[in-house]
PyMOL CGO cylinders between C-alpha atoms (Angstrom):
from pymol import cmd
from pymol.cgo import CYLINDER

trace = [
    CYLINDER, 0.00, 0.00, 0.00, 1.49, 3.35, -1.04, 0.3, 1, 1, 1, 1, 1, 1,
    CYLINDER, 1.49, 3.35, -1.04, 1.31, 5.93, 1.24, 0.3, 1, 1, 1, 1, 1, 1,
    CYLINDER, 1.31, 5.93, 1.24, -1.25, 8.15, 1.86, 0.3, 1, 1, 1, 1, 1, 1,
    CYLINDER, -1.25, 8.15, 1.86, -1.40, 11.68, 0.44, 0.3, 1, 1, 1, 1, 1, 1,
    CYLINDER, -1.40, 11.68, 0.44, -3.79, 14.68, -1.11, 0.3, 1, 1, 1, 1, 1, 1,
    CYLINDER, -3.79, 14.68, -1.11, -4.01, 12.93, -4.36, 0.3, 1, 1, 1, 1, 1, 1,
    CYLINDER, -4.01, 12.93, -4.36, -5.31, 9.67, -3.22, 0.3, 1, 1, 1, 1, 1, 1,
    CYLINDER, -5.31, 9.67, -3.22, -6.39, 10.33, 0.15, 0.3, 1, 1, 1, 1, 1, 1,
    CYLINDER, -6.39, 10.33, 0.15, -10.11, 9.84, -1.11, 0.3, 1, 1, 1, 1, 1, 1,
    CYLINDER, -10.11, 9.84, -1.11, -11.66, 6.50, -0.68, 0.3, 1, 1, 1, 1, 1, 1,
    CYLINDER, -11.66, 6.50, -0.68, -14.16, 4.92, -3.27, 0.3, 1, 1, 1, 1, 1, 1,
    CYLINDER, -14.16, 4.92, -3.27, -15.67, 1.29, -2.53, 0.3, 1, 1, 1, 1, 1, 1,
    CYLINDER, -15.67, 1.29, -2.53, -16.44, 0.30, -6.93, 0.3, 1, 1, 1, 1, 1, 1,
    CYLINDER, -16.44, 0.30, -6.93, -18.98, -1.77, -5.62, 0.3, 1, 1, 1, 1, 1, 1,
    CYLINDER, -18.98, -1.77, -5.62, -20.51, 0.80, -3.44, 0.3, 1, 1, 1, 1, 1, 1,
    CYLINDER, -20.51, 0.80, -3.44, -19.70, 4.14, -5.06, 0.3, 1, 1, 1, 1, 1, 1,
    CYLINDER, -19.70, 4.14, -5.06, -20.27, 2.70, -8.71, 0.3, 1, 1, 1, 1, 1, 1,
    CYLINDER, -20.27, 2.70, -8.71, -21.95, -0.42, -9.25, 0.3, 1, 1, 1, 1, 1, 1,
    CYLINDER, -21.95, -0.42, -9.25, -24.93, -0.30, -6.17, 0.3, 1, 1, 1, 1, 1, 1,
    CYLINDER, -24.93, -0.30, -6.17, -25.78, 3.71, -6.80, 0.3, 1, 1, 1, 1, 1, 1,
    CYLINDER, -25.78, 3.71, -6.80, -25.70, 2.83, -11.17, 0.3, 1, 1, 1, 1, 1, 1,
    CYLINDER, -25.70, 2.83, -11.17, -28.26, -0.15, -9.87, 0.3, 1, 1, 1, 1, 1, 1,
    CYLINDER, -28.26, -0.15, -9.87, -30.89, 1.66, -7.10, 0.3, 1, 1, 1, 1, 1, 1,
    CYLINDER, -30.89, 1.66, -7.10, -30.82, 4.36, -9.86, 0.3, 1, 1, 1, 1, 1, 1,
    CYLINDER, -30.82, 4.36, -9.86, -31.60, 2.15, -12.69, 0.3, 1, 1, 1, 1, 1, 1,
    CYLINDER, -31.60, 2.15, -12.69, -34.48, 0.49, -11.01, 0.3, 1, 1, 1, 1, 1, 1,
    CYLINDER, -34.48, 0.49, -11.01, -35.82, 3.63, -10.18, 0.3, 1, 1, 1, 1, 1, 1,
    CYLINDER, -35.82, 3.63, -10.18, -35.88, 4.68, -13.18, 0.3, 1, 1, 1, 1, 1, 1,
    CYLINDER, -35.88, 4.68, -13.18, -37.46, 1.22, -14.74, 0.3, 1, 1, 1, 1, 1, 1,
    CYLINDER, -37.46, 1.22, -14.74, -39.94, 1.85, -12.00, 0.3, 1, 1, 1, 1, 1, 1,
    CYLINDER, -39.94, 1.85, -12.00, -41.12, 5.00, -13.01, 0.3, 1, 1, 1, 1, 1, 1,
    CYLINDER, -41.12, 5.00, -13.01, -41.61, 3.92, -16.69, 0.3, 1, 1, 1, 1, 1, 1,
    CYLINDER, -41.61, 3.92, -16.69, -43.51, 0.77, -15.32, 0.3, 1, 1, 1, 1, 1, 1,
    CYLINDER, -43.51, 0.77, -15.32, -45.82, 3.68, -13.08, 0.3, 1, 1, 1, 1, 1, 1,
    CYLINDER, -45.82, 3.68, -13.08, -46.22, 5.55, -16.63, 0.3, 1, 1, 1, 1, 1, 1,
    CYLINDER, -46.22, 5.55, -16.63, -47.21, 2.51, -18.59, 0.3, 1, 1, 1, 1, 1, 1,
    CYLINDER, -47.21, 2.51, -18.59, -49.28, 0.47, -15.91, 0.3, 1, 1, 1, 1, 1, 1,
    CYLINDER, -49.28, 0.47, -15.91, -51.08, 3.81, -15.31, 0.3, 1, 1, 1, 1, 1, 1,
    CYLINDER, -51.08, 3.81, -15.31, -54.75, 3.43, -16.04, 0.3, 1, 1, 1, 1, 1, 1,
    CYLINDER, -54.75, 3.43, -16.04, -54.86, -0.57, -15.75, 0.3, 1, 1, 1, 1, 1, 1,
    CYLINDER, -54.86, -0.57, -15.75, -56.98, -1.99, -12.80, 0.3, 1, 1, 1, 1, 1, 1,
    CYLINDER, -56.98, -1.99, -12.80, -53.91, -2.90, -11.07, 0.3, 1, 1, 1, 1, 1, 1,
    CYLINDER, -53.91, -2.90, -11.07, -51.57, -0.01, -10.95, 0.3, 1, 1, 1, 1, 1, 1,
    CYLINDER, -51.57, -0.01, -10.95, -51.40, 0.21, -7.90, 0.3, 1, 1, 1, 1, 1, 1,
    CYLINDER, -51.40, 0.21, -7.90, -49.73, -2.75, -7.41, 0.3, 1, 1, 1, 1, 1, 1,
    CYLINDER, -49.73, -2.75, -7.41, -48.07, -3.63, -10.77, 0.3, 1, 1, 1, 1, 1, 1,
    CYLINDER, -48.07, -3.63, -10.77, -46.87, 0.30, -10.93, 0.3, 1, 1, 1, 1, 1, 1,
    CYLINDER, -46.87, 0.30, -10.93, -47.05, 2.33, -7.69, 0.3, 1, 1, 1, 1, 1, 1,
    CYLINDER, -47.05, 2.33, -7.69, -45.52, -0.31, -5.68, 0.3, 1, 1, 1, 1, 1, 1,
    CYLINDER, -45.52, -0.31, -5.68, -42.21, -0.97, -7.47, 0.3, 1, 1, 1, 1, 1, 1,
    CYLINDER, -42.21, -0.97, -7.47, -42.25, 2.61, -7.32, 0.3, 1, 1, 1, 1, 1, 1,
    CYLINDER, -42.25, 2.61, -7.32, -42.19, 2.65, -3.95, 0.3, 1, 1, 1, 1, 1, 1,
    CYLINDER, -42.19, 2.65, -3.95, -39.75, 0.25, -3.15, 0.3, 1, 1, 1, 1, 1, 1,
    CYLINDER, -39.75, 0.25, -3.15, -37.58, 1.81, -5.65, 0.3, 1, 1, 1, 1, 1, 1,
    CYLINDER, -37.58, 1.81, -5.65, -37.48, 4.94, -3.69, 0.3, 1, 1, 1, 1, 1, 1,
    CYLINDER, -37.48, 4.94, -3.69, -37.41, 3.11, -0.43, 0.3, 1, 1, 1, 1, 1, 1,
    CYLINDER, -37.41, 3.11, -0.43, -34.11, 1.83, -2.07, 0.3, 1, 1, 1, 1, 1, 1,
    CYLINDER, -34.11, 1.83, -2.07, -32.56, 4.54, -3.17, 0.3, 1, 1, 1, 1, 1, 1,
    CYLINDER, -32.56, 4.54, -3.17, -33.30, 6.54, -0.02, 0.3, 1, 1, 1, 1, 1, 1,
    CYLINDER, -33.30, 6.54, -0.02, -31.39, 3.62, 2.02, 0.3, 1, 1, 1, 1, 1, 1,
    CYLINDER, -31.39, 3.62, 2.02, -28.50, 4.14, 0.08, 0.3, 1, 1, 1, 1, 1, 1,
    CYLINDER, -28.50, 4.14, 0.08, -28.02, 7.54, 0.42, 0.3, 1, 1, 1, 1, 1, 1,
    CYLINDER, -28.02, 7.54, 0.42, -29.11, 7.58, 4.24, 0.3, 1, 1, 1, 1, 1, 1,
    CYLINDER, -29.11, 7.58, 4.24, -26.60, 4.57, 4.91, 0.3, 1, 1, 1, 1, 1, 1,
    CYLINDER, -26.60, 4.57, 4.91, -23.80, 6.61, 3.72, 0.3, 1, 1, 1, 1, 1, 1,
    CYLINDER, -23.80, 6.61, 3.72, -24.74, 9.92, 5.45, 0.3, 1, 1, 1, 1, 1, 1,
    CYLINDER, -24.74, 9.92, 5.45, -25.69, 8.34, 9.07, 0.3, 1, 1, 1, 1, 1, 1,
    CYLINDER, -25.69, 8.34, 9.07, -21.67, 6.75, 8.40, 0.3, 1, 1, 1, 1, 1, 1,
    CYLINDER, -21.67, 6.75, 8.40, -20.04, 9.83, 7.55, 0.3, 1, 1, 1, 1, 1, 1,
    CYLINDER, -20.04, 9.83, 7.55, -22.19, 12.03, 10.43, 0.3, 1, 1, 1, 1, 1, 1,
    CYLINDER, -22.19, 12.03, 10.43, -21.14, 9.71, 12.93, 0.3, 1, 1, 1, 1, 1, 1,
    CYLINDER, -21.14, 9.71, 12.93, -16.85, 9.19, 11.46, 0.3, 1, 1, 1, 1, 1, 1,
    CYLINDER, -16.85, 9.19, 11.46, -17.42, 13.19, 11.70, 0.3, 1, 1, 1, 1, 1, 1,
    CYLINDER, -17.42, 13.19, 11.70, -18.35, 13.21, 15.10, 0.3, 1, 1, 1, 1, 1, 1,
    CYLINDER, -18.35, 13.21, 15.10, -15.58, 10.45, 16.15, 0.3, 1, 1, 1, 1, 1, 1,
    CYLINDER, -15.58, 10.45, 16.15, -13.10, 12.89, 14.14, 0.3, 1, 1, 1, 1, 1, 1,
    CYLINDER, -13.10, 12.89, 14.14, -14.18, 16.06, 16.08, 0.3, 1, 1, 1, 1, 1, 1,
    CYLINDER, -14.18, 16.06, 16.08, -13.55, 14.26, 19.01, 0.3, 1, 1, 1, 1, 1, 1,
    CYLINDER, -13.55, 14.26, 19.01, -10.18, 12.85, 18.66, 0.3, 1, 1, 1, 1, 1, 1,
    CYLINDER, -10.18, 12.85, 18.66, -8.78, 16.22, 16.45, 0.3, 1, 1, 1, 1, 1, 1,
    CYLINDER, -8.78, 16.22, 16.45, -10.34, 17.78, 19.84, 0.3, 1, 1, 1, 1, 1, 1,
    CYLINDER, -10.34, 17.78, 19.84, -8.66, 16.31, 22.22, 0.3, 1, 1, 1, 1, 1, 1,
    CYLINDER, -8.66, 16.31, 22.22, -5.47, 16.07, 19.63, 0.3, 1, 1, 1, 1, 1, 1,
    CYLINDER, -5.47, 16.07, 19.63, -5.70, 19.63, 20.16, 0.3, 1, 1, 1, 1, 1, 1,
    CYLINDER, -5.70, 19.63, 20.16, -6.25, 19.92, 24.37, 0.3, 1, 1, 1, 1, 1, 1,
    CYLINDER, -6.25, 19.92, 24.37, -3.14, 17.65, 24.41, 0.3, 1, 1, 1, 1, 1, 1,
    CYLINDER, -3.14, 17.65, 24.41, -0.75, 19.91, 22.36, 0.3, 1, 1, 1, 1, 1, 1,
    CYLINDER, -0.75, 19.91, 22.36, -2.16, 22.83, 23.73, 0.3, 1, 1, 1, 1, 1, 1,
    CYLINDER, -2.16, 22.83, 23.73, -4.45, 22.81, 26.94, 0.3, 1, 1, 1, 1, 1, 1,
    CYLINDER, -4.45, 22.81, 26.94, -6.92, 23.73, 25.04, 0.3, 1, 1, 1, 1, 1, 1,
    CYLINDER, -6.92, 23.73, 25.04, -9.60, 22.57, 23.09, 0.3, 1, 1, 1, 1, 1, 1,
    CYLINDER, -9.60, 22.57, 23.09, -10.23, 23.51, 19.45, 0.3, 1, 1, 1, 1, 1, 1,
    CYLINDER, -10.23, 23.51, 19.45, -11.65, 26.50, 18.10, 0.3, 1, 1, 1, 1, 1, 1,
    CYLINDER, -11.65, 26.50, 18.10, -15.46, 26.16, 17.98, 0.3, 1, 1, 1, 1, 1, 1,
    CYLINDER, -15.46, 26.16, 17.98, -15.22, 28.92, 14.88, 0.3, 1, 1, 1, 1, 1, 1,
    CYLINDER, -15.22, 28.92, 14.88, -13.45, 25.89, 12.61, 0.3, 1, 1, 1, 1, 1, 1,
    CYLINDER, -13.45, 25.89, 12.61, -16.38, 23.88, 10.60, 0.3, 1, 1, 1, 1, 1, 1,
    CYLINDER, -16.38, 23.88, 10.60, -16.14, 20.60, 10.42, 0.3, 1, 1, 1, 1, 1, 1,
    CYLINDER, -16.14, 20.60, 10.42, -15.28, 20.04, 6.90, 0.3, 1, 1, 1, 1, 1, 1,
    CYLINDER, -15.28, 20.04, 6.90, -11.60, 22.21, 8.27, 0.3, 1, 1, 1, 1, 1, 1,
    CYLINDER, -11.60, 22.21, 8.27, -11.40, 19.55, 11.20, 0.3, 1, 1, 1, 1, 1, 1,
    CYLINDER, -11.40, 19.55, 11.20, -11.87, 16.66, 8.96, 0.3, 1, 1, 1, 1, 1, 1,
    CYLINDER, -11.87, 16.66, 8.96, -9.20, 17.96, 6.88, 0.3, 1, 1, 1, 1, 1, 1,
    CYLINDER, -9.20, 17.96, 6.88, -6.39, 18.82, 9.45, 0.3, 1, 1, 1, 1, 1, 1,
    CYLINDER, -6.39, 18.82, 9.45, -6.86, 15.10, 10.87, 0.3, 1, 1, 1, 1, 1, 1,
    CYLINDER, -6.86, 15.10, 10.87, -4.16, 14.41, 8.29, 0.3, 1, 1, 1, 1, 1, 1,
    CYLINDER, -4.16, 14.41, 8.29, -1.52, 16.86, 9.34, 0.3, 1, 1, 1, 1, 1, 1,
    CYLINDER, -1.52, 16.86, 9.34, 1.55, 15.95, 11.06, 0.3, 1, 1, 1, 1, 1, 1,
    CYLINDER, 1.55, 15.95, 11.06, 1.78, 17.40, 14.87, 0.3, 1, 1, 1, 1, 1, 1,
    CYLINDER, 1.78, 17.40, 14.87, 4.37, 19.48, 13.57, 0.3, 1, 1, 1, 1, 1, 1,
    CYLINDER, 4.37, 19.48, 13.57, 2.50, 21.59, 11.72, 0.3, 1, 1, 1, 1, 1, 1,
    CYLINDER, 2.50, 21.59, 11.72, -1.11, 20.79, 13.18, 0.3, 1, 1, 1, 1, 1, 1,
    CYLINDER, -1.11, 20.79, 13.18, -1.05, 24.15, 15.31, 0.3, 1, 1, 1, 1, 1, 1,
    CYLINDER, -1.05, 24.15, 15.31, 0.11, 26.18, 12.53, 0.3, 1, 1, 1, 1, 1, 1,
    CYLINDER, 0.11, 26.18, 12.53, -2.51, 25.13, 9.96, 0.3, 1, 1, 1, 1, 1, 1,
    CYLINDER, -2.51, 25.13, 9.96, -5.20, 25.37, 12.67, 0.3, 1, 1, 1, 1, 1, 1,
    CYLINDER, -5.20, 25.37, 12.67, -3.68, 29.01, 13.11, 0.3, 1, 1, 1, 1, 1, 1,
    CYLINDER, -3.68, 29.01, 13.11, -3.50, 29.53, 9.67, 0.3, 1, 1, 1, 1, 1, 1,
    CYLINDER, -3.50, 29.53, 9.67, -7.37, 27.72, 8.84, 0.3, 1, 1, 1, 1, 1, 1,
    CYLINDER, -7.37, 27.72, 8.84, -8.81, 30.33, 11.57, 0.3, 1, 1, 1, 1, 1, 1,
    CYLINDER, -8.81, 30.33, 11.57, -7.43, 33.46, 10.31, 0.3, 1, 1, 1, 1, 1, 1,
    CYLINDER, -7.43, 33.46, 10.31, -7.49, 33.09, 6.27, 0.3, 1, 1, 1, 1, 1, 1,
    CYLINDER, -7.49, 33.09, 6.27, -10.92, 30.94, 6.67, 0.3, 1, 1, 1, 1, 1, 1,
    CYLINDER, -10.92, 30.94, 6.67, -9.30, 28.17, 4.79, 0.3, 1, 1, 1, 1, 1, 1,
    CYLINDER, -9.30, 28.17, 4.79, -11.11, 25.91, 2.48, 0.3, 1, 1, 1, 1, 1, 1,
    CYLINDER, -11.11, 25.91, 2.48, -10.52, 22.15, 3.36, 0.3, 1, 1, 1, 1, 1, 1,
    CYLINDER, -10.52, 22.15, 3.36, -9.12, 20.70, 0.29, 0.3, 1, 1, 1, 1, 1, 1,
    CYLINDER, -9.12, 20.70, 0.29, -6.86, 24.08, 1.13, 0.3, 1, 1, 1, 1, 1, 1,
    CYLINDER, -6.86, 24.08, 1.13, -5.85, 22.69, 4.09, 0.3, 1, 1, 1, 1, 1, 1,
    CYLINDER, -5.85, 22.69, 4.09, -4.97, 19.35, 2.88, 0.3, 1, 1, 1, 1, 1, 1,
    CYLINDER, -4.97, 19.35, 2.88, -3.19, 20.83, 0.15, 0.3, 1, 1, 1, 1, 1, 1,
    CYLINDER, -3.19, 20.83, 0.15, -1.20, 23.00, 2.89, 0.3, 1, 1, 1, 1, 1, 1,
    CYLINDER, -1.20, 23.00, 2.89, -0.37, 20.16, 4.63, 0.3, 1, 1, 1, 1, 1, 1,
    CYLINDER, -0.37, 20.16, 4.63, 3.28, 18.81, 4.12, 0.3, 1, 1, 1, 1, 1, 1,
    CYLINDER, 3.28, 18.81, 4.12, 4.05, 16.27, 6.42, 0.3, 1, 1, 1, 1, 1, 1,
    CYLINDER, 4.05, 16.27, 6.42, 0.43, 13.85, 5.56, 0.3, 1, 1, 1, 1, 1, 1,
    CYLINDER, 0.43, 13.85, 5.56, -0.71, 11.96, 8.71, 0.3, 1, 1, 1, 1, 1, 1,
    CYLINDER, -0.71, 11.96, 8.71, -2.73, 8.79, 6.75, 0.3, 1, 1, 1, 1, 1, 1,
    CYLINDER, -2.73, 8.79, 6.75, -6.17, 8.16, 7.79, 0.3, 1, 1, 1, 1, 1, 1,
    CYLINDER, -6.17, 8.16, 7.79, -6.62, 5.08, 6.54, 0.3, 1, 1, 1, 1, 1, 1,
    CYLINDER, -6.62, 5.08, 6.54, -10.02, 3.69, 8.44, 0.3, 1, 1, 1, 1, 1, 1,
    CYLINDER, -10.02, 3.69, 8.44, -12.69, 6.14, 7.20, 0.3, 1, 1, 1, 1, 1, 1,
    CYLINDER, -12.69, 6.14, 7.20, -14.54, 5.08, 4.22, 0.3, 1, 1, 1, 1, 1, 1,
]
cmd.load_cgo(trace, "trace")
């Protein structure tokens, strides 16, 4: 495994990211030209409505399964860059950093972790500016 950095720090699961989203989406869209062509017949309801339904159902899962994931990884990375921060410093973090600037100093080095948290507060850096800031990369290789 090469090691991590800002241009492949980004995690994508093929059969996740690609292959389950291309499906849900495809059935949806089969569903709703079933609902269109069904519509009228005595039994639309349940030869077009409910394939529908579950279609949505599905794709709704999917997307909800991978926010609930990331809002809790962003709440376990708040923590620990939290108390990465009381450790070096006494002091907890700066509640005027969002979240997308915590998530992306997790991958600095403690050598420059301060500085870039300096820095992030007083230019109101971007994330991906941060990352791209950072120099010595601290791999974060569990979140997916």
């Amino acid at each position: 495994m090469q090691p991590q950095n800002y241009s492949n720090h980004r995690r994508f699961v093929p059969g996740f990211h690609y292959v389950t989203s291309t499906i849900a989406l495809v059935i949806l869209v089969l569903a709703i030209i079933n609902l269109v062509v069904v519509k009228g017949s005595d039994n639309w309801l349940y030869t077009g409505m409910l394939p529908f339904l579950i279609s949505v159902v599905l794709v709704l899962l999917f997307l909800y399964s991978r926010t609930f994931a990331v809002t809790v990884q962003n709440r376990a990375i708040r923590a620990e860059e939290n108390f990465r921060h009381y450790l070096l410093t006494n002091k907890l973090l700066d509640q005027r950093l969002t979240m997308g600037q915590i998530v992306a100093l997790r991958f600095a080095g403690d050598d420059e972790y301060l500085a870039l948290v300096h820095r992030a507060l007083s230019d109101n850096m971007r994330p991906d500016d941060i990352k791209k800031a950072i120099k010595n990369w601290r791999a974060d290789n569990h979140r997916c």
